[in-house]
N, CA, C and O atoms as a printed pandas DataFrame, in Angstrom:
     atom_number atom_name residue_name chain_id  residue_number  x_coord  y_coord  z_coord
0              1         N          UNK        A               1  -13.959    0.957  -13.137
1              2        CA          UNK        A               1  -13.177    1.915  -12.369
2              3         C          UNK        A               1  -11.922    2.266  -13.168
3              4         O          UNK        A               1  -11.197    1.442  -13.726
4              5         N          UNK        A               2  -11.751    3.617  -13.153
5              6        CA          UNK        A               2  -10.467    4.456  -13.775
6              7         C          UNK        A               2   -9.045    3.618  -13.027
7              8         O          UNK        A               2   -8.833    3.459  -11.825
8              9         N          UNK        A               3   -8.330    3.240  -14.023
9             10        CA          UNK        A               3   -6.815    3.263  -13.360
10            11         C          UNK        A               3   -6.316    4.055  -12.237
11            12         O          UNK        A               3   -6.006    3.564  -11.152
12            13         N          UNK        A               4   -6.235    5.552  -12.595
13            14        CA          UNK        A               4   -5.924    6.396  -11.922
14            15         C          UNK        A               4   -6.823    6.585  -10.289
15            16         O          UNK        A               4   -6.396    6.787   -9.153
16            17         N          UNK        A               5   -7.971    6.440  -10.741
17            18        CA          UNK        A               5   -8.653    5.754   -9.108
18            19         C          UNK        A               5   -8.205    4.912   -8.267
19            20         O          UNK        A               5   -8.022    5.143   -7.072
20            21         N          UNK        A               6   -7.995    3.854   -8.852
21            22        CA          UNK        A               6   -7.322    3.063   -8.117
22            23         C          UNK        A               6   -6.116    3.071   -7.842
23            24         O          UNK        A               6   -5.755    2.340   -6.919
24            25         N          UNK        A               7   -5.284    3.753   -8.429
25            26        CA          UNK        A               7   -3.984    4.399   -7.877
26            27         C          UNK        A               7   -4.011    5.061   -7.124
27            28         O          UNK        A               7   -3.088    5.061   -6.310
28            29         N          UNK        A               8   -5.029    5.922   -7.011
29            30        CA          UNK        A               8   -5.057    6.779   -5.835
30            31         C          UNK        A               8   -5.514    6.621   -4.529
31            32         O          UNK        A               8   -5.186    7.052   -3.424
32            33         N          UNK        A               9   -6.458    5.800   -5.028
33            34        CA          UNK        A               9   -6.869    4.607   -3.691
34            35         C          UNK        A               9   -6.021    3.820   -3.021
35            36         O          UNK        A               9   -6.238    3.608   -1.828
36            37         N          UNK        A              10   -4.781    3.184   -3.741
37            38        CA          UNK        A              10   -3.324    2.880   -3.310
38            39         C          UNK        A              10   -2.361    3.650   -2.494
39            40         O          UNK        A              10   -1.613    3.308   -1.578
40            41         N          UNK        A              11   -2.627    5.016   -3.195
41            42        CA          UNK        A              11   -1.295    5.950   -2.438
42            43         C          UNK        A              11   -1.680    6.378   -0.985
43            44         O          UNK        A              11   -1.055    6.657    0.038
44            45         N          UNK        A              12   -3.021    6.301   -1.365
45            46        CA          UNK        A              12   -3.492    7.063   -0.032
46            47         C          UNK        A              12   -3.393    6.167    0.713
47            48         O          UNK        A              12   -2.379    6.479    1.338
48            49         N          UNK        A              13   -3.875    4.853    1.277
49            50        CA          UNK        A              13   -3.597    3.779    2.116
50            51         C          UNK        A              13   -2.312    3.699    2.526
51            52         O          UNK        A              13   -1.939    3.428    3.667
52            53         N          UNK        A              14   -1.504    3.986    1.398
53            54        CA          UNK        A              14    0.158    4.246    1.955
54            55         C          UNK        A              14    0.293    5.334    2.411
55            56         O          UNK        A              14    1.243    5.353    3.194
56            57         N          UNK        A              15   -0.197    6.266    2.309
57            58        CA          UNK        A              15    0.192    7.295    3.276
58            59         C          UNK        A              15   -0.630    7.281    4.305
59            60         O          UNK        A              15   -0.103    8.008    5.147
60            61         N          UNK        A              16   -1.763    6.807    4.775
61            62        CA          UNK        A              16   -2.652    6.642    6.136
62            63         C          UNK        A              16   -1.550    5.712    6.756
63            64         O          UNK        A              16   -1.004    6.160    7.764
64            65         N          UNK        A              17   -1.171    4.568    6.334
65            66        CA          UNK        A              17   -0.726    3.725    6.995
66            67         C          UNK        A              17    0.694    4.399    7.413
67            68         O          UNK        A              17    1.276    3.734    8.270
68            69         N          UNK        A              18    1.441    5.676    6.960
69            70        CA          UNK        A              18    2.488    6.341    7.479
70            71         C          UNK        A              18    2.418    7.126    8.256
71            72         O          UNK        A              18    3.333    7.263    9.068
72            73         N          UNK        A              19    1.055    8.097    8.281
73            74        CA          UNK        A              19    0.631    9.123    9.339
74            75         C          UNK        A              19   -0.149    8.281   10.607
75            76         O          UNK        A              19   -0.380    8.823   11.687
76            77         N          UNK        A              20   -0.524    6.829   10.288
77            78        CA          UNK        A              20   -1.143    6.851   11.616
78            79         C          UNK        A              20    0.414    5.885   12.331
79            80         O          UNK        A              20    0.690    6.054   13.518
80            81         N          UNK        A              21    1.198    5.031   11.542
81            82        CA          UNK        A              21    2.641    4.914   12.383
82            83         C          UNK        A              21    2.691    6.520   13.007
83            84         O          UNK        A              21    2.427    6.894   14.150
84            85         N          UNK        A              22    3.118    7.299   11.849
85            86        CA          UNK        A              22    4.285    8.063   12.403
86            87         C          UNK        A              22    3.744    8.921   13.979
87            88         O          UNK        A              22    4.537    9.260   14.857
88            89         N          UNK        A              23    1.771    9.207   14.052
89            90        CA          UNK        A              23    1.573    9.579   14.985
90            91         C          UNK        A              23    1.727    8.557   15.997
91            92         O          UNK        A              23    1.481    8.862   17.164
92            93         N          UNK        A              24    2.010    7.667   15.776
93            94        CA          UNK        A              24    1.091    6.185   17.164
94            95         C          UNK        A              24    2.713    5.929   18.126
95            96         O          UNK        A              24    2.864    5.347   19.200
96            97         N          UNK        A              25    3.920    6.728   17.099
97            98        CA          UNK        A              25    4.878    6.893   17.870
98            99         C          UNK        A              25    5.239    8.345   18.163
99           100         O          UNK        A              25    6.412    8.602   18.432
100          101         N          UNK        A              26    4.430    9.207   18.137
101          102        CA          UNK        A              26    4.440   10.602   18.350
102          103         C          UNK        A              26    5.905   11.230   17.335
103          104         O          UNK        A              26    6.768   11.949   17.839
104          105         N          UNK        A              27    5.922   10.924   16.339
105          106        CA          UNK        A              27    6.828   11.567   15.299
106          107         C          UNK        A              27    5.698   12.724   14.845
107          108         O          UNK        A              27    4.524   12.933   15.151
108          109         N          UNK        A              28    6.658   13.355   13.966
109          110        CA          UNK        A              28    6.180   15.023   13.598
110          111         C          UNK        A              28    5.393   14.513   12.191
111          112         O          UNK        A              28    5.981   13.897   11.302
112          113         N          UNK        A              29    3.996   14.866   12.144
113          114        CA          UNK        A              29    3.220   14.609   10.872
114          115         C          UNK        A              29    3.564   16.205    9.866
115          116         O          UNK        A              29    2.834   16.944    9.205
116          117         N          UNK        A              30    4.712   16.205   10.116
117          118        CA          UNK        A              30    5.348   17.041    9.055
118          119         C          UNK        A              30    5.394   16.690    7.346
119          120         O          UNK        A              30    6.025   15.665    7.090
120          121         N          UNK        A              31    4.837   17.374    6.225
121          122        CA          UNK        A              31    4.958   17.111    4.997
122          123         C          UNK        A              31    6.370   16.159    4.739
123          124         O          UNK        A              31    6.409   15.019    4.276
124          125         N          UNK        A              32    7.179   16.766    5.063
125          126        CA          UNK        A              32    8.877   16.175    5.125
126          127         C          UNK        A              32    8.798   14.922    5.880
127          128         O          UNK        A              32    8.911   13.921    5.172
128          129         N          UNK        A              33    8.644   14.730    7.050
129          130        CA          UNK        A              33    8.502   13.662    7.803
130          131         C          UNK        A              33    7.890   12.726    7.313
131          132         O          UNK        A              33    8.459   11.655    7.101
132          133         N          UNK        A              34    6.472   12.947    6.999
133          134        CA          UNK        A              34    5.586   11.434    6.292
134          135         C          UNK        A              34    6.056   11.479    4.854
135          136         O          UNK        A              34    5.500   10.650    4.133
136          137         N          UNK        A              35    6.845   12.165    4.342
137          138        CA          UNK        A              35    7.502   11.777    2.523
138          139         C          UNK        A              35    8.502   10.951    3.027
139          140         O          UNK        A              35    8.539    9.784    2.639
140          141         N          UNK        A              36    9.654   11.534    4.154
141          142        CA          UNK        A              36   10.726   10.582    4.464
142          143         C          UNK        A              36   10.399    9.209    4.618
143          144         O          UNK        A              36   11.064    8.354    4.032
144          145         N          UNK        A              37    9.093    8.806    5.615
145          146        CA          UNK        A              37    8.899    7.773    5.493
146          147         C          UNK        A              37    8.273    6.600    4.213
147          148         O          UNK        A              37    8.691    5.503    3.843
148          149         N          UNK        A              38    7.220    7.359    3.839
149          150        CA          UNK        A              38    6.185    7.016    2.852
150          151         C          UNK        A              38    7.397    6.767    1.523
151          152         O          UNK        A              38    7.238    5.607    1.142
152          153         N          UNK        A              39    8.005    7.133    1.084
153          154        CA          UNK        A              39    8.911    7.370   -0.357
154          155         C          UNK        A              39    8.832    5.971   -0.245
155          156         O          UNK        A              39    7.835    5.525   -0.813
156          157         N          UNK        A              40    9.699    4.944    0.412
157          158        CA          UNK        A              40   10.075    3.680    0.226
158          159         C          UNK        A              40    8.914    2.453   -0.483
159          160         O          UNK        A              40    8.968    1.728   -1.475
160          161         N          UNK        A              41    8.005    2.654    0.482
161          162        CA          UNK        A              41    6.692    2.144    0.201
162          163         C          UNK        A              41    5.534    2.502   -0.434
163          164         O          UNK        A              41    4.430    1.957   -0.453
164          165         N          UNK        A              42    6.228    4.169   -1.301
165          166        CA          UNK        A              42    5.538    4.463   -2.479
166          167         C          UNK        A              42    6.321    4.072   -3.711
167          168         O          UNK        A              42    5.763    3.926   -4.798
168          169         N          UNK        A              43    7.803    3.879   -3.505
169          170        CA          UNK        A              43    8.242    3.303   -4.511
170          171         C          UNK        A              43    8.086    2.113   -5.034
171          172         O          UNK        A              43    8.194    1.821   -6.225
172          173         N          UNK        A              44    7.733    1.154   -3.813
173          174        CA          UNK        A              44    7.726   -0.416   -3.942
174          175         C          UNK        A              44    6.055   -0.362   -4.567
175          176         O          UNK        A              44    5.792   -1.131   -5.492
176          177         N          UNK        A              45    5.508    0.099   -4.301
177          178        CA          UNK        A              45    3.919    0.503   -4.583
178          179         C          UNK        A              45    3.802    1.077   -6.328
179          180         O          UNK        A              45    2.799    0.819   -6.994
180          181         N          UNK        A              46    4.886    1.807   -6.853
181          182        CA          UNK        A              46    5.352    1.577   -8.233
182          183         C          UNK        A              46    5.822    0.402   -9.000
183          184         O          UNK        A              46    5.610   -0.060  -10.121
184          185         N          UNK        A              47    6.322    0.188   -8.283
185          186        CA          UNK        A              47    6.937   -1.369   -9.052
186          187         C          UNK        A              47    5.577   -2.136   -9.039
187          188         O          UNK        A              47    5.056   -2.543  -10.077
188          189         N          UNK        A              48    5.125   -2.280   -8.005
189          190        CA          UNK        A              48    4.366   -3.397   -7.447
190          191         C          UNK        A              48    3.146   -3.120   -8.938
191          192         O          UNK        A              48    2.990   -3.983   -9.801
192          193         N          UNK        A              49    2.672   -2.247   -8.945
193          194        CA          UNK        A              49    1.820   -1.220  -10.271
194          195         C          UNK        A              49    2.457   -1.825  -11.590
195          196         O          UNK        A              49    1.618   -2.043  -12.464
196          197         N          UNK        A              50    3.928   -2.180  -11.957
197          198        CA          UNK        A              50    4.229   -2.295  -13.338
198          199         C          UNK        A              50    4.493   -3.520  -13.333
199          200         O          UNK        A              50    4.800   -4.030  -14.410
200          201         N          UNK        A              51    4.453   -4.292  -12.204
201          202        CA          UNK        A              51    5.189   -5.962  -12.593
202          203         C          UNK        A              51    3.800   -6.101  -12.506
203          204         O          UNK        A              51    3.418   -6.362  -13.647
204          205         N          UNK        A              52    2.756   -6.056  -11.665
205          206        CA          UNK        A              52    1.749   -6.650  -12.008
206          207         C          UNK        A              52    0.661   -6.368  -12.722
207          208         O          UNK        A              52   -0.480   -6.815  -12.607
208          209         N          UNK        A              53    1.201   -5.420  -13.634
209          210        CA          UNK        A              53    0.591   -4.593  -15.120
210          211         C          UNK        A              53   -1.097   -4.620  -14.480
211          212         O          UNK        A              53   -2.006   -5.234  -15.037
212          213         N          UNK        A              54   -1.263   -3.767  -13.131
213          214        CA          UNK        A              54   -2.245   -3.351  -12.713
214          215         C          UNK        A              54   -2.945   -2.258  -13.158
215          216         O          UNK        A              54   -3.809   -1.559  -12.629
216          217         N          UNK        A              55   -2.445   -2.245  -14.160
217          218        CA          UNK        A              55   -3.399   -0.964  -15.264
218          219         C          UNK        A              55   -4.594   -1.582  -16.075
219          220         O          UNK        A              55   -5.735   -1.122  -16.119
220          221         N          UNK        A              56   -4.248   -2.417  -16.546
221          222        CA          UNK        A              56   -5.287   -3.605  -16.954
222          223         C          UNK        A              56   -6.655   -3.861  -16.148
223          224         O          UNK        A              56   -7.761   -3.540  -16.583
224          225         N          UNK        A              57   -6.403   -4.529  -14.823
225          226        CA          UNK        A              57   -7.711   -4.404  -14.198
226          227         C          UNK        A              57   -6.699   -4.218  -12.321
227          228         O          UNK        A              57   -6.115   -4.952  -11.524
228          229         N          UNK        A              58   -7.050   -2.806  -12.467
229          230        CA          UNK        A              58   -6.355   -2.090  -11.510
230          231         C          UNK        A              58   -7.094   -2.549  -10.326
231          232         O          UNK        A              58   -6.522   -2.291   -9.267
232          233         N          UNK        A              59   -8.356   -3.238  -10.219
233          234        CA          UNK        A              59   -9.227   -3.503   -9.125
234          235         C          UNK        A              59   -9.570   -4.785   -8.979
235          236         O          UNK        A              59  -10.557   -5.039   -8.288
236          237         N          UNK        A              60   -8.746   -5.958   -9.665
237          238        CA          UNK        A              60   -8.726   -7.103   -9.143
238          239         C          UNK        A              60   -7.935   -7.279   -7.824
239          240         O          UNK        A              60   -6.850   -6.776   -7.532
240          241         N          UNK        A              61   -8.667   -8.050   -7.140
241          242        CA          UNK        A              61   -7.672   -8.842   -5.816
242          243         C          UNK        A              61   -6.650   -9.555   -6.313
243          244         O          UNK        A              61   -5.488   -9.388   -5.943
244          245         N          UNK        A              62   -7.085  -10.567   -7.361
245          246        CA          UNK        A              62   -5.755  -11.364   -7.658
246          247         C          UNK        A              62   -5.571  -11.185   -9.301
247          248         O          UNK        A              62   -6.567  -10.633   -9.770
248          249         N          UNK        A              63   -4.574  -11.501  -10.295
249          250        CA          UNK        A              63   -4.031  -10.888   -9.478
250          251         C          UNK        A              63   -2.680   -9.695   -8.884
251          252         O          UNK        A              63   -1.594   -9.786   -8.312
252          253         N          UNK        A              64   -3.780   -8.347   -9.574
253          254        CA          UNK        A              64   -2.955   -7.299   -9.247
254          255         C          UNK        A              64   -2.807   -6.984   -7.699
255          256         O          UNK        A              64   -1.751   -6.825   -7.087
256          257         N          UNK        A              65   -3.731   -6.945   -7.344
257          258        CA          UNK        A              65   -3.922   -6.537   -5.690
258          259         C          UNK        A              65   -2.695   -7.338   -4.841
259          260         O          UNK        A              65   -2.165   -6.864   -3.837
260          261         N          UNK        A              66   -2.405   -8.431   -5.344
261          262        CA          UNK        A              66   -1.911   -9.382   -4.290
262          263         C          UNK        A              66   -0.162   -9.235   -4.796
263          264         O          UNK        A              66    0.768   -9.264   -3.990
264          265         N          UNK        A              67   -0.040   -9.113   -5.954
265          266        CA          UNK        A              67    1.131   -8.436   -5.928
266          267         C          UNK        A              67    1.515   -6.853   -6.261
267          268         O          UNK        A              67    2.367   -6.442   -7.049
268          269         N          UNK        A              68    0.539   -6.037   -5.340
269          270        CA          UNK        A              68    0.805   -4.376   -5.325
270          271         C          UNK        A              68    1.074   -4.590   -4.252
271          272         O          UNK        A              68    1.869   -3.749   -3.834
272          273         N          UNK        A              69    0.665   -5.731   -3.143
273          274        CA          UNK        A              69    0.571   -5.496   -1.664
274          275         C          UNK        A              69    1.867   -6.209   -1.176
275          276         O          UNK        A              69    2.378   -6.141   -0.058
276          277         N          UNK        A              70    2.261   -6.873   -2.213
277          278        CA          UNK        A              70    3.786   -7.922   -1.903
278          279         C          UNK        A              70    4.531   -7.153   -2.128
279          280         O          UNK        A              70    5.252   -6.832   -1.183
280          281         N          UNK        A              71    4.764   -6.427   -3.532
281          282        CA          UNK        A              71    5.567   -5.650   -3.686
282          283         C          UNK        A              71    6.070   -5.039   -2.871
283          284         O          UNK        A              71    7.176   -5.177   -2.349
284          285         N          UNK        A              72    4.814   -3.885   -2.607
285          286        CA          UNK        A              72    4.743   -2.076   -1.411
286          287         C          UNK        A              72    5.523   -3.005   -0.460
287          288         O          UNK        A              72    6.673   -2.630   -0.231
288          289         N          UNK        A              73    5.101   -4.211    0.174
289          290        CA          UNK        A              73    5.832   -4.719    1.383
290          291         C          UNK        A              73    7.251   -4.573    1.427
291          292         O          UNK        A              73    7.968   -3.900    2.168
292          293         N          UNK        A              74    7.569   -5.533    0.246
293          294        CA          UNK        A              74    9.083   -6.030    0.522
294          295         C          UNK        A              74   10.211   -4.727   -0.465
295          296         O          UNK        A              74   11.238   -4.140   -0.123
296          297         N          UNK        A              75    9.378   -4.698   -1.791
297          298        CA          UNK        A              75   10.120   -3.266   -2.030
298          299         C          UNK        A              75   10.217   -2.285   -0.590
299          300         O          UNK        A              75   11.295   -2.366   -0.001
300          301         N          UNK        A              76    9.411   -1.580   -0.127
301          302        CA          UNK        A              76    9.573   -0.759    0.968
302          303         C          UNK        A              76   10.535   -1.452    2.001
303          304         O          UNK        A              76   11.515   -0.728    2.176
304          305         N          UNK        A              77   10.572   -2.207    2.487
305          306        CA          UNK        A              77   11.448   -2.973    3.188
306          307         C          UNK        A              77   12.916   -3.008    2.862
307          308         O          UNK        A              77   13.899   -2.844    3.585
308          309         N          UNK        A              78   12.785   -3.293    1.447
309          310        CA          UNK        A              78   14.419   -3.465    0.870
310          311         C          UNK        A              78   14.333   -1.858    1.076
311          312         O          UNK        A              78   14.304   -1.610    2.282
312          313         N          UNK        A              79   14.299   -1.058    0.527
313          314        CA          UNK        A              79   14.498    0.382    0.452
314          315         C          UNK        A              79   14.767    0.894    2.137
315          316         O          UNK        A              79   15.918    1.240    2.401
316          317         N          UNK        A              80   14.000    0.929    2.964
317          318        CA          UNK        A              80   13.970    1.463    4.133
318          319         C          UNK        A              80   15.602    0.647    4.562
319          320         O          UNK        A              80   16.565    1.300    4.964
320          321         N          UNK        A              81   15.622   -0.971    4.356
321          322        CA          UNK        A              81   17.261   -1.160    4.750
322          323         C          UNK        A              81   18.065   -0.808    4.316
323          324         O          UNK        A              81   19.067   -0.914    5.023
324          325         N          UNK        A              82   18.289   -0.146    2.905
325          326        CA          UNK        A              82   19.100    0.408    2.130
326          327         C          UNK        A              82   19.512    1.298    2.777
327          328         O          UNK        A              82   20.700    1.346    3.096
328          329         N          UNK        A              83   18.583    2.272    3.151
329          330        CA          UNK        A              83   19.035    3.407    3.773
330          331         C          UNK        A              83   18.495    3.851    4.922
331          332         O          UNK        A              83   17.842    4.831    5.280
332          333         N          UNK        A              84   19.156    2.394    5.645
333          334        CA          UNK        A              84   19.466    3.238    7.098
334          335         C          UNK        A              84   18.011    3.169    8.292
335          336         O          UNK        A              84   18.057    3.223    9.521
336          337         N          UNK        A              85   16.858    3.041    7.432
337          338        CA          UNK        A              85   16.032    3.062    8.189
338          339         C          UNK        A              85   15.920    1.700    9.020
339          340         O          UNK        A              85   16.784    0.824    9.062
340          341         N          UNK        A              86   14.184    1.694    9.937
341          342        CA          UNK        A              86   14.111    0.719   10.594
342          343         C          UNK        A              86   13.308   -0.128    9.641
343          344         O          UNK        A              86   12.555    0.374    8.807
344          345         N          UNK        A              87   13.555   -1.902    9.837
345          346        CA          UNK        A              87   13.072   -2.928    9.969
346          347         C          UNK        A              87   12.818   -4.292   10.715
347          348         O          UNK        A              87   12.781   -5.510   10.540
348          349         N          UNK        A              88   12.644   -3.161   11.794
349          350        CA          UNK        A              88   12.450   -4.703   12.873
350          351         C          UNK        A              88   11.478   -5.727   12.680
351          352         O          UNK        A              88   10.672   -5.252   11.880
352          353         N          UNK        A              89   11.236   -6.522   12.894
353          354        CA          UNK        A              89   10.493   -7.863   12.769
354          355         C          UNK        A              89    8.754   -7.948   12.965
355          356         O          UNK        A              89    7.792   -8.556   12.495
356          357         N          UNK        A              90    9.117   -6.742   14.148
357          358        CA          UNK        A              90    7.557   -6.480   14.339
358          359         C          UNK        A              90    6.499   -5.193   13.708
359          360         O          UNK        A              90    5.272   -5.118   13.641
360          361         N          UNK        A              91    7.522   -4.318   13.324
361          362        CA          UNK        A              91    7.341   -3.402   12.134
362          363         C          UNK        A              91    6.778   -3.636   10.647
363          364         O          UNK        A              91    5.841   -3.094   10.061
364          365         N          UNK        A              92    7.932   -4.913   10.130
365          366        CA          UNK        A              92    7.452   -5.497    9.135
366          367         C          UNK        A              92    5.854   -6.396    9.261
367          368         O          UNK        A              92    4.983   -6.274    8.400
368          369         N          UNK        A              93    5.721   -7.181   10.350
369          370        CA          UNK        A              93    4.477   -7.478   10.532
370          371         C          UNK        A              93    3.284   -6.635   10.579
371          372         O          UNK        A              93    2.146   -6.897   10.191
372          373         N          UNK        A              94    3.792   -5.471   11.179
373          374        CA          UNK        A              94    2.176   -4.518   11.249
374          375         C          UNK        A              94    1.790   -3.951    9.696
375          376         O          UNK        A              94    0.730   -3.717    9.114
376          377         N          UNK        A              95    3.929   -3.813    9.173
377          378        CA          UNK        A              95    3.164   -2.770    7.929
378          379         C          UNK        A              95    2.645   -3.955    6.706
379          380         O          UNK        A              95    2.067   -3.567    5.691
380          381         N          UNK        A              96    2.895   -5.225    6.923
381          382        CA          UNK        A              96    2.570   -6.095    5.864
382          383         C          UNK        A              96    0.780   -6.165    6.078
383          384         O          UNK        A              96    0.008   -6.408    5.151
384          385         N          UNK        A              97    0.307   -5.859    7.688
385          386        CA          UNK        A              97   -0.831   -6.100    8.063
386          387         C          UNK        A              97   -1.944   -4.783    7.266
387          388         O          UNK        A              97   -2.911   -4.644    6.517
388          389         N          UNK        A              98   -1.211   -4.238    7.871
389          390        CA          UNK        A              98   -1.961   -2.832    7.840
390          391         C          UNK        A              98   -1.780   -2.540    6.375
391          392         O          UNK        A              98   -2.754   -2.042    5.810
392          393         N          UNK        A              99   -0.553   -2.795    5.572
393          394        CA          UNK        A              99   -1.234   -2.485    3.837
394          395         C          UNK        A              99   -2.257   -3.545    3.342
395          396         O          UNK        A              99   -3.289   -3.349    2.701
396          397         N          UNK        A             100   -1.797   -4.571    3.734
397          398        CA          UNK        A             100   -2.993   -5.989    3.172
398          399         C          UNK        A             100   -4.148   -5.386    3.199
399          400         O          UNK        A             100   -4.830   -5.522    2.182
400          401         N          UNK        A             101   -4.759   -4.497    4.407
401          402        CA          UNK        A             101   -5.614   -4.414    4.885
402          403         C          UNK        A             101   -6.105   -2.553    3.831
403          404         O          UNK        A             101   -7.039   -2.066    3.193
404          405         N          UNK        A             102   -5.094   -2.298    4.171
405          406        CA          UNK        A             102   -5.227   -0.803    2.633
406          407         C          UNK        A             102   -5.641   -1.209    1.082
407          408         O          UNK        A             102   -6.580   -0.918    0.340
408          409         N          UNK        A             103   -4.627   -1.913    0.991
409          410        CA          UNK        A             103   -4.084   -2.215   -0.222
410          411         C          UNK        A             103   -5.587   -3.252   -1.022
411          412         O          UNK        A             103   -6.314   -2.886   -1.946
412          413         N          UNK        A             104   -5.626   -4.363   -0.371
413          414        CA          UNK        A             104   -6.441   -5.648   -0.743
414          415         C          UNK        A             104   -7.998   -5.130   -0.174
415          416         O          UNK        A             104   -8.931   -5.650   -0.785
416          417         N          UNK        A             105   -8.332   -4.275    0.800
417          418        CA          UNK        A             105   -9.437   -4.016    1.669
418          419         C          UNK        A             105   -9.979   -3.379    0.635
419          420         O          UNK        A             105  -10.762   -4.077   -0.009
420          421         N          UNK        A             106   -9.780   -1.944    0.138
421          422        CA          UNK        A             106  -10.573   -1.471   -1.216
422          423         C          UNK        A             106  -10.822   -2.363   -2.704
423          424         O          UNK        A             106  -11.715   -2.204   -3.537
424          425         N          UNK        A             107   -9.897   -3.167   -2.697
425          426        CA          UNK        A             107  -10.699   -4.353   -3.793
426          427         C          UNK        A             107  -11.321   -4.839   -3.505
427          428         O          UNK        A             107  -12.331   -4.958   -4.199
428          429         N          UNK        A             108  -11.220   -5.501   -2.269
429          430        CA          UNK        A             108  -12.356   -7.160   -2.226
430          431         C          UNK        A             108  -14.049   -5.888   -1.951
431          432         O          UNK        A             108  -15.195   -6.157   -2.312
432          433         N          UNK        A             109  -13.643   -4.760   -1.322
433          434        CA          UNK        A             109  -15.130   -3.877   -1.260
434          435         C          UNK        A             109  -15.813   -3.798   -2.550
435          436         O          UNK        A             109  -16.895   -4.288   -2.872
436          437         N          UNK        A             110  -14.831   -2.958   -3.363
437          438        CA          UNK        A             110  -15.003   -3.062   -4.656
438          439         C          UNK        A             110  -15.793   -3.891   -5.495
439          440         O          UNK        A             110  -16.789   -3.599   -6.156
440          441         N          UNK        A             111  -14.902   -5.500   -5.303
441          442        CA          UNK        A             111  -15.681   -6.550   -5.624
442          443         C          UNK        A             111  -16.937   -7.135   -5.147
443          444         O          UNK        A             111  -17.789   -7.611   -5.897
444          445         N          UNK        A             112  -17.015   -7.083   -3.920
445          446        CA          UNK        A             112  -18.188   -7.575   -3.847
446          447         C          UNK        A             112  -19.673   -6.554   -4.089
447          448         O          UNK        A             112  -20.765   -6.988   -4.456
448          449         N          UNK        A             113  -19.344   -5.144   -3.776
449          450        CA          UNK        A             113  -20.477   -4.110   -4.341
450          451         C          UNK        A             113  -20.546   -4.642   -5.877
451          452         O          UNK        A             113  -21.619   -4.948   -6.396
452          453         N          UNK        A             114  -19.407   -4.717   -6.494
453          454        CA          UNK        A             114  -19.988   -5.465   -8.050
454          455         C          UNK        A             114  -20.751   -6.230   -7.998
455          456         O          UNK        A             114  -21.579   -6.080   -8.896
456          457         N          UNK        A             115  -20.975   -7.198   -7.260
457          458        CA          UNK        A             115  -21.790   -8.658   -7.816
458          459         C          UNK        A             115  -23.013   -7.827   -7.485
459          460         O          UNK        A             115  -23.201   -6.905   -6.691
460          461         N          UNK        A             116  -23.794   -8.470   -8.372
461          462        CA          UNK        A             116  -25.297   -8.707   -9.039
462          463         C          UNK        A             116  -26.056   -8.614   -7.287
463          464         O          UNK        A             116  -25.444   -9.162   -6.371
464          465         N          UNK        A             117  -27.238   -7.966   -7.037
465          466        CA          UNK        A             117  -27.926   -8.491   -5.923
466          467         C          UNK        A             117  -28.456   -9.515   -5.888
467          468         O          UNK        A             117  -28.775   -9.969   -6.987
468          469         N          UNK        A             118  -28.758  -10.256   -4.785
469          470        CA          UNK        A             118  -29.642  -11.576   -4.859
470          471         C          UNK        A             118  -31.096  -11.362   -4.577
471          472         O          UNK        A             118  -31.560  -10.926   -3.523
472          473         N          UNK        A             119  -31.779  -11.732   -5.676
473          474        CA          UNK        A             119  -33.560  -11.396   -5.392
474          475         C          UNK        A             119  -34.087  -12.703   -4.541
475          476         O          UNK        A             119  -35.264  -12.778   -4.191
């Protein structure tokens, strides 16, 4: 699998996981609106990409996957407190849930369609 696949397979999970928040609290799925939110946890989702030199094997679980998904977390987190946004306690739990589940869910698929069938 292409790098760039799997980056894109990344961004998009971050942005599902912003449009289905931002609808599930009836916010405006405005272009502007889901960037305002999404930026933080696309930035941390950059970092998360260069510390764990996930260019290499962009589709391992561990272990790029496990720190793209730590990163996006807590980068986005620090960022959203920086400025102003929310981080309540139970926020951070869904979005740590719900990227694990973006983020790590298209690898381990990934991986296991790789293995060999069993005859």
């Amino acid at each position: 699998m292409r790098a760039w696949v799997a980056g894109l397979l990344d961004v998009v999970g971050v942005v599902v996981f912003v449009a289905v928040g931002r609808a599930s609290h009836e916010e405006s799925g405005t272009l502007t609106g889901v960037a305002s939110t999404a930026w933080p946890f696309l930035a941390g989702l950059a970092v998360g990409w260069a510390v764990g030199r996930a260019r290499r094997r962009p589709w391992a679980l561990f272990p790029a996957g496990v720190v793209i998904w730590a990163t996006t977390v807590a980068g986005g987190m620090a960022l959203r407190a920086a400025t102003g946004q929310g981080t309540a306690p139970a926020f951070v739990i869904v979005a740590a849930s719900f990227l694990a589940l973006a983020l790590l869910g298209w690898r381990l698929v990934a991986r296991l369609a790789a293995r060999p069938a069993a005859t």
